[in-house]
Backbone as a ProteinNet text record, in pm:
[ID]
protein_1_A
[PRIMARY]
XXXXXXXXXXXXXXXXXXXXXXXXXXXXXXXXXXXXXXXXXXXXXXXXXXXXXXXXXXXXXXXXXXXXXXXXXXXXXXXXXXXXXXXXXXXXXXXXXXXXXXXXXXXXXXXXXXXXXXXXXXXXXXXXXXXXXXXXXXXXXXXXXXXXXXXXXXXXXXXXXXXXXXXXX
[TERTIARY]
1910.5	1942.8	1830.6	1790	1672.7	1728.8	1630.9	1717.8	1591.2	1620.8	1553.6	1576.9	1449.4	1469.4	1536.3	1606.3	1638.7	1617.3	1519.1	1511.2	1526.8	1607.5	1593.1	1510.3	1504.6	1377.7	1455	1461.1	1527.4	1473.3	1463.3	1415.9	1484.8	1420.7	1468.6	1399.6	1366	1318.2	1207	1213.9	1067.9	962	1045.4	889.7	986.3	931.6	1018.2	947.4	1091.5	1091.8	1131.7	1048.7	1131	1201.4	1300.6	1417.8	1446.7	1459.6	1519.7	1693.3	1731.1	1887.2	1888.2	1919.8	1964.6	1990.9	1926.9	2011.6	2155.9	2203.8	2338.4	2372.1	2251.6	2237.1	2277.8	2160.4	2120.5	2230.8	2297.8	2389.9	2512.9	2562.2	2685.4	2612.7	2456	2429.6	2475.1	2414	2474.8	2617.2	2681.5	2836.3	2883.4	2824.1	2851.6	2780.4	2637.2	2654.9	2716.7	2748.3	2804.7	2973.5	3005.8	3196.2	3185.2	3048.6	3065.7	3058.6	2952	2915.6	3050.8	3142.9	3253.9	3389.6	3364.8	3465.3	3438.4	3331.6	3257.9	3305.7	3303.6	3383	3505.6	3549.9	3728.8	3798.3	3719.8	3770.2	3674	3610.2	3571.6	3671.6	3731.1	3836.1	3925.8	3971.8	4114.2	4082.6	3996.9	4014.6	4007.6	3938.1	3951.8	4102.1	4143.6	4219	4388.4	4400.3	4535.2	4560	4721.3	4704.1	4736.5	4802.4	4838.7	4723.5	4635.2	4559.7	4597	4725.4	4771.7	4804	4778.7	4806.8	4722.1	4752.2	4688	4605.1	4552.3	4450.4	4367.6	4321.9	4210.7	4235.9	4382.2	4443.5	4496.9	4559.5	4622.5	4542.2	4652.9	4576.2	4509.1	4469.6	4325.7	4221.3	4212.2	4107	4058.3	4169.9	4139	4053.3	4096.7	4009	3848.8	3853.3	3719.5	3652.7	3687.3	3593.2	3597.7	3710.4	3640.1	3560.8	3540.5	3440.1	3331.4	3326.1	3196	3136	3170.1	3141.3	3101.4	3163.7	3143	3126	3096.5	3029.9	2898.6	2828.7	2743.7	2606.2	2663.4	2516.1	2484.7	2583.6	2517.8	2414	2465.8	2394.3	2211.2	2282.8	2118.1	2064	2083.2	2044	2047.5	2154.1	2171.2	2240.3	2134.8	2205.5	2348.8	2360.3	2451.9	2365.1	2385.1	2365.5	2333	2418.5	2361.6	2256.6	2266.9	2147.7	2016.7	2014.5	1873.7	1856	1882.8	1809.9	1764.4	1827.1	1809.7	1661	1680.6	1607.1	1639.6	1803.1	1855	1888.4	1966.8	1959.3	2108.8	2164.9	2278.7	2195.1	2225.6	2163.3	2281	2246.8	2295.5	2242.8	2310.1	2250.7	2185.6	2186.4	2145	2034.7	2023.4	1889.5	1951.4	2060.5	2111.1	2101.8	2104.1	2124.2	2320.4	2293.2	2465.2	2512.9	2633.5	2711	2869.2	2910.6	3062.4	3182.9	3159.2	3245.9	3238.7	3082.1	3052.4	3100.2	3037.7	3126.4	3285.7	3323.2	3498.5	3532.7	3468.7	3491	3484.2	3350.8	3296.3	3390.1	3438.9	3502.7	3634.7	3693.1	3874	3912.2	3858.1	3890.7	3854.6	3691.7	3658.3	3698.4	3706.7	3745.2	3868	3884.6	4048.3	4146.7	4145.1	4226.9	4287.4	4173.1	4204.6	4214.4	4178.4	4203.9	4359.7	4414.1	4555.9	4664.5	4595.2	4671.5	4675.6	4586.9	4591	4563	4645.3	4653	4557.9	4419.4	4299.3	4221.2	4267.4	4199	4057.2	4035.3	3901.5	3833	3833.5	3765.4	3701.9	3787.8	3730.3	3650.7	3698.2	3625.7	3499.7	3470.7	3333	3264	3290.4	3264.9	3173.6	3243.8	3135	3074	3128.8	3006.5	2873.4	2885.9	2754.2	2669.8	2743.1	2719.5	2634.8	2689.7	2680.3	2598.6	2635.1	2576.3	2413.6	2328.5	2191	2180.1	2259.6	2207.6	2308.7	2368.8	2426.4	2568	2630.1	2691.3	2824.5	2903.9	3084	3155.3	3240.7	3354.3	3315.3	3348	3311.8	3193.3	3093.3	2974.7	3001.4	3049.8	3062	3162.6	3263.2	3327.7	3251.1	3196.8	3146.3	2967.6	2916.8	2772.1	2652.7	2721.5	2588.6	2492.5	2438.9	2423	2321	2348.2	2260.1	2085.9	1961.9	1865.7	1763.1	1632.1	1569.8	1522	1517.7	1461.1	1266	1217.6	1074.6	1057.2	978.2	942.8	805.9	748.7	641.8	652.1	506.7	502.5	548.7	530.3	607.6	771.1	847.4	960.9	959.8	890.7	895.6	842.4	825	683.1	824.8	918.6	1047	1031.3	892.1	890.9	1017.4	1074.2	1159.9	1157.5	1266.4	1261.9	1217	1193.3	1166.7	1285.6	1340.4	1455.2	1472.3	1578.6	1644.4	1647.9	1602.3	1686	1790.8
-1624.8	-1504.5	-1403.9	-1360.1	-1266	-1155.3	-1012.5	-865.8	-765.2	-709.6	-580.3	-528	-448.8	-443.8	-258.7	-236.8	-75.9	19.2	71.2	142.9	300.8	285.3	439	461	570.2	678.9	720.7	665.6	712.5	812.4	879.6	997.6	992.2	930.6	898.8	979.2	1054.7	1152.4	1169.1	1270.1	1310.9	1167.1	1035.9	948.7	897.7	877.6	861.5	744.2	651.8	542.3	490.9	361.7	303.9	208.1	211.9	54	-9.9	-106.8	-192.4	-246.7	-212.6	-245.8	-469	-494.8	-616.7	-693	-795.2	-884.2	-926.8	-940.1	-978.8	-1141.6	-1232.6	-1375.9	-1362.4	-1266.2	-1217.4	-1184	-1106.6	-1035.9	-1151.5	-1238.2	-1347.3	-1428.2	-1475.4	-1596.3	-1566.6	-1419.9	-1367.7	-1321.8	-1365.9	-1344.1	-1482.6	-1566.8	-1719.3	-1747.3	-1726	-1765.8	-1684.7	-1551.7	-1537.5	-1562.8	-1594	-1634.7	-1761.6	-1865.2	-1979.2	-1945.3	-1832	-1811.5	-1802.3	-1691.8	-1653	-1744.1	-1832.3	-1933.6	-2038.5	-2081.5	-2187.4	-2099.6	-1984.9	-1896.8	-1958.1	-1913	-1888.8	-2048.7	-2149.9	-2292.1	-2292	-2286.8	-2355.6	-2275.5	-2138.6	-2048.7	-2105.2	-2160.4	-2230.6	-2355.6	-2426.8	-2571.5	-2530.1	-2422.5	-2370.5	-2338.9	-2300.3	-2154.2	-2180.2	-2294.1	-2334.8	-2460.2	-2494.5	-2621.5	-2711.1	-2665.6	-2760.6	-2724.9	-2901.5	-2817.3	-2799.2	-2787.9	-2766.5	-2631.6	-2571.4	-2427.1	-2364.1	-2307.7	-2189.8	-2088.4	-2061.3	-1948.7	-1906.6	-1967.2	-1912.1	-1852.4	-1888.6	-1811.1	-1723.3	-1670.9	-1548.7	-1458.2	-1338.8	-1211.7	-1217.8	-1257.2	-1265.1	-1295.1	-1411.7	-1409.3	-1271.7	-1212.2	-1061.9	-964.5	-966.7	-863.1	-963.9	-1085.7	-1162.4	-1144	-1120	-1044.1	-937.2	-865.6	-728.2	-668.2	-713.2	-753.9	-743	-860.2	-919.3	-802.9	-816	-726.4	-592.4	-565.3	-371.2	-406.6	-418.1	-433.8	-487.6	-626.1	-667	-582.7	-514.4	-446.5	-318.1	-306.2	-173.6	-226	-373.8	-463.7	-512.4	-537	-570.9	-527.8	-371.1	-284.3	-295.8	-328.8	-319.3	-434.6	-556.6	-664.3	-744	-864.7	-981	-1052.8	-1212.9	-1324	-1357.8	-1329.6	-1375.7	-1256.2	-1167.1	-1031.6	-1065.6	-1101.6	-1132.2	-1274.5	-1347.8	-1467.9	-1461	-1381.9	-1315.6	-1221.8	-1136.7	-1015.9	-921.6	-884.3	-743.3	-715.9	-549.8	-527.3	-378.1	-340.1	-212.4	-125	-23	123.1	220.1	358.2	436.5	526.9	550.7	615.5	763.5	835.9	967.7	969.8	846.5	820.1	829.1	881.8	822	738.3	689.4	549.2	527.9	374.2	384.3	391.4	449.1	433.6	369.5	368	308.3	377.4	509.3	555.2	502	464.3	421.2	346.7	223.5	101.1	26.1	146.5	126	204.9	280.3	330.4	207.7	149.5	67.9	-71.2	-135.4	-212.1	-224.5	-160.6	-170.8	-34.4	97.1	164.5	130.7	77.5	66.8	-96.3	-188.8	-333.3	-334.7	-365.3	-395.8	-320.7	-202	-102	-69	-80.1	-68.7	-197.9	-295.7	-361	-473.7	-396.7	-435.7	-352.1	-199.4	-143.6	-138.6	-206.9	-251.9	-452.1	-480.3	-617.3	-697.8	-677.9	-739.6	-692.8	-578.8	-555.5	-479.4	-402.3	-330.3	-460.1	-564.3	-693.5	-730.1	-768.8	-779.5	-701.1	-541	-434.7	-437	-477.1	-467.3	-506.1	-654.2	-777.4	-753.6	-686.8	-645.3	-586.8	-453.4	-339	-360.6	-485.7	-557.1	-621	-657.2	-761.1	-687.7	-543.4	-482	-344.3	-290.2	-155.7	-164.9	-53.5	-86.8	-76.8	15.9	53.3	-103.7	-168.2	-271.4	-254.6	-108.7	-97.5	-98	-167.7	-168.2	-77.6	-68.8	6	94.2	-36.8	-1.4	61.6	82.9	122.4	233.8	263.3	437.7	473.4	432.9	512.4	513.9	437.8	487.4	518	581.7	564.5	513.8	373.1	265.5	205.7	42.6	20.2	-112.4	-240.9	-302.8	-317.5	-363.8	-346.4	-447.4	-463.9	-556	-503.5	-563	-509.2	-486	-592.8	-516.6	-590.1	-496.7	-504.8	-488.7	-511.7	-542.2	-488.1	-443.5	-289.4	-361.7	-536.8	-600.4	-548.1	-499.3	-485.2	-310.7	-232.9	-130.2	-81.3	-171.6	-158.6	-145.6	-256.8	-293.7	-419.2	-521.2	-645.8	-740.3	-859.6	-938.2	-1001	-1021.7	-1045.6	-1197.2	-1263	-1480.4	-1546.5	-1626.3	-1680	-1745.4	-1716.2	-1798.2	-1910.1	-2026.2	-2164.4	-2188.6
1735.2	1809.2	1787	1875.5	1872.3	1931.4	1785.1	1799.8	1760.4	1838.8	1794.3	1691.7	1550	1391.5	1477.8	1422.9	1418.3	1274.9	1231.8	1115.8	1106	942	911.8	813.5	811.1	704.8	592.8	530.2	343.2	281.4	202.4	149.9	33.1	-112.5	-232	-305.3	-380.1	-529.2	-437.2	-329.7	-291.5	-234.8	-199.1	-169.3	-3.9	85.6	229.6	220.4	269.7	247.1	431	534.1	607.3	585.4	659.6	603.1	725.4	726.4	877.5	836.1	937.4	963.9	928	867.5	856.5	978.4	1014.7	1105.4	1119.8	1215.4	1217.4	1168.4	1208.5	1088.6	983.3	971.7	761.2	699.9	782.1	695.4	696.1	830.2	772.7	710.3	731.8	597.3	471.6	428.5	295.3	257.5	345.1	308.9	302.2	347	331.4	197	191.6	6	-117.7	-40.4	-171.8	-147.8	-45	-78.4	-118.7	-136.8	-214.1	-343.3	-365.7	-491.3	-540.4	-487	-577.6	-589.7	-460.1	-503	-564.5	-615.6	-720.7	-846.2	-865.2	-983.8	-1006.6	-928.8	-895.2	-916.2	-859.3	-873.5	-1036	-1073	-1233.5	-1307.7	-1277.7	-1352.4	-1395.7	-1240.1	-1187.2	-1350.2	-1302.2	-1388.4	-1492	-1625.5	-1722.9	-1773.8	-1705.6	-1731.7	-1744.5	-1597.7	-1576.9	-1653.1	-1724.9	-1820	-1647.2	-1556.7	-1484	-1345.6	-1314.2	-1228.6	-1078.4	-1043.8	-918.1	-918.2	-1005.5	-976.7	-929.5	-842.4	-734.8	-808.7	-882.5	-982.2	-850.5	-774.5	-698	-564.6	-538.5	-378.3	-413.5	-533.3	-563.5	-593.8	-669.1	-666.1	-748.2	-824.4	-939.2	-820.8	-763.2	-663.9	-618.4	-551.3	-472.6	-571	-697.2	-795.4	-891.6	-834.3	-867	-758.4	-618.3	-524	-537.7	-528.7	-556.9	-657.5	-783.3	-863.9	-857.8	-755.5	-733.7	-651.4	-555.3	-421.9	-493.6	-536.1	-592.7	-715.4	-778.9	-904.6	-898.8	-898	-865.2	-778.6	-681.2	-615.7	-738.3	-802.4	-859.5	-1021	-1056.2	-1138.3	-1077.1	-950.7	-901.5	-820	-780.5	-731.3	-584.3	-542.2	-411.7	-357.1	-442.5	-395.8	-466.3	-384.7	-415.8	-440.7	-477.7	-459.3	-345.7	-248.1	-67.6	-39.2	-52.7	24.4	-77.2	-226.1	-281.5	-228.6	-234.5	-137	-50.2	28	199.6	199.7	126.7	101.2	161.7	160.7	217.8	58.1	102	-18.7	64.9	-17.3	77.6	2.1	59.4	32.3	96.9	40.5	64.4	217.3	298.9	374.3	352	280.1	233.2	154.9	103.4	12.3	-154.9	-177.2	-331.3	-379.1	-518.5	-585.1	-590.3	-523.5	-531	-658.1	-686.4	-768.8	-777.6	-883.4	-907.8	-740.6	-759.1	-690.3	-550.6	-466.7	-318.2	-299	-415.9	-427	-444.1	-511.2	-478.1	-375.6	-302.2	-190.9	-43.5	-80.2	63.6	17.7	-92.7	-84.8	-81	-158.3	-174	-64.4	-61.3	45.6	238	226.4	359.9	379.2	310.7	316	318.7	218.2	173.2	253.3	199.4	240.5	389.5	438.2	580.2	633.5	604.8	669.6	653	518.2	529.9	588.2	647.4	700.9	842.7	870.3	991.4	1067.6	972.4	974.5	1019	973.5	998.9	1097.5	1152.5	1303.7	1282.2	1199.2	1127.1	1125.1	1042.6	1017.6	1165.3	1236.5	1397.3	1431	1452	1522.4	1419.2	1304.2	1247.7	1259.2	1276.5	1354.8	1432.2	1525.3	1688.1	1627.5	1588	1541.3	1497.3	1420.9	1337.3	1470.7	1552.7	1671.4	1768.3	1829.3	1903.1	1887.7	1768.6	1714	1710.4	1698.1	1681.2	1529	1428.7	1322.5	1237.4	1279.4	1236.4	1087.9	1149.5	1030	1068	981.6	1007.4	940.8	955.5	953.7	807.9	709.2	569.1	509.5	576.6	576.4	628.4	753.1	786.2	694.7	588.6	513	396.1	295.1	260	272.3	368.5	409.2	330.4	345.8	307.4	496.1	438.4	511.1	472.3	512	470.9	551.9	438	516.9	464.2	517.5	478.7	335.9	228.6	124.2	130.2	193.6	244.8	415.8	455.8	583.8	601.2	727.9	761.9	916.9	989.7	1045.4	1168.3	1168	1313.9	1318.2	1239.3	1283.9	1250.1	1215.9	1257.5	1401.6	1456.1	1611.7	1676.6	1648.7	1696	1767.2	1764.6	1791.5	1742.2	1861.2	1816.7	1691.6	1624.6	1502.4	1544.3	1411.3	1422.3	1394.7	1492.3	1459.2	1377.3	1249.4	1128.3	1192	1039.2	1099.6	985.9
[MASK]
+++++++++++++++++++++++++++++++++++++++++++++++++++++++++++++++++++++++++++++++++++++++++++++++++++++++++++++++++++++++++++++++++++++++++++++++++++++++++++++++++++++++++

């Protein structure tokens, strides 16, 4: 799929920084390695943990707080990223130019994820969906609550020109 890079201008301790909006690939490749990452967790847990191994350890609610974990905890460990966005080479950022902290992160996950999207029985999940699909700055739901945004961690002046990106294989 070929997309136009859309970038913003960061402004961190006095040094202005450009960033490019993440691909819409980039960003589900990296949600695909890291929900393996965390369920390769969650199943070695399961076999640790339970004496009987038909027990469910990894569909229940422990699962829900080993992603949320992961998810919001983790970027503020590796500075932005996951497991899927450092392979990738995205990285979330703050839209204002802050360093994220604890609070964004339980904000963009259990408030802009979770939260809403059990109060509205998955339908945020969809509508983000597009948003990522459709939007230029490529940000969902959870991202306008708490104003992050994922982006390429470095770029090169072909996608600031706004030349087509090279298609992932």
């Amino acid at each position: 799929m070929y997309a136009k890079a859309k970038h913003v201008v960061v402004r961190q301790q006095n040094i202005q920084q450009t960033m490019c909006f993440a691909s819409v690939g980039k960003r589900f490749s990296a949600i695909v390695i890291d929900v393996f990452c965390v369920t390769a967790v969650l199943v070695t847990m399961s076999l640790f943990l339970t004496a009987n191994h038909s027990d469910t350890f990894y569909k229940g609610w422990k699962s829900l707080w080993i992603d949320g974990i992961y998810f919001a905890l983790i970027p503020l460990i590796l500075k932005g990223g996951t497991i899927g966005r450092l392979v990738l080479g995205l990285k979330l950022i703050k839209i204002d130019g802050k360093h994220l902290n604890f609070r964004t992160m339980l904000v963009r996950e259990f408030i802009g994820k979770v939260g809403l999207g059990m109060l509205t029985l998955g339908a945020t999940y969809v509508i983000s969906i597009f948003m990522v699909i459709f939007r230029k700055d490529r940000r969902a739901i959870h991202d306008f609550v708490a104003k992050t945004a994922v982006v390429y961690k470095r770029i090169d002046e072909n996608l600031i020109r706004g030349e087509k990106l090279k298609r992932y294989s």
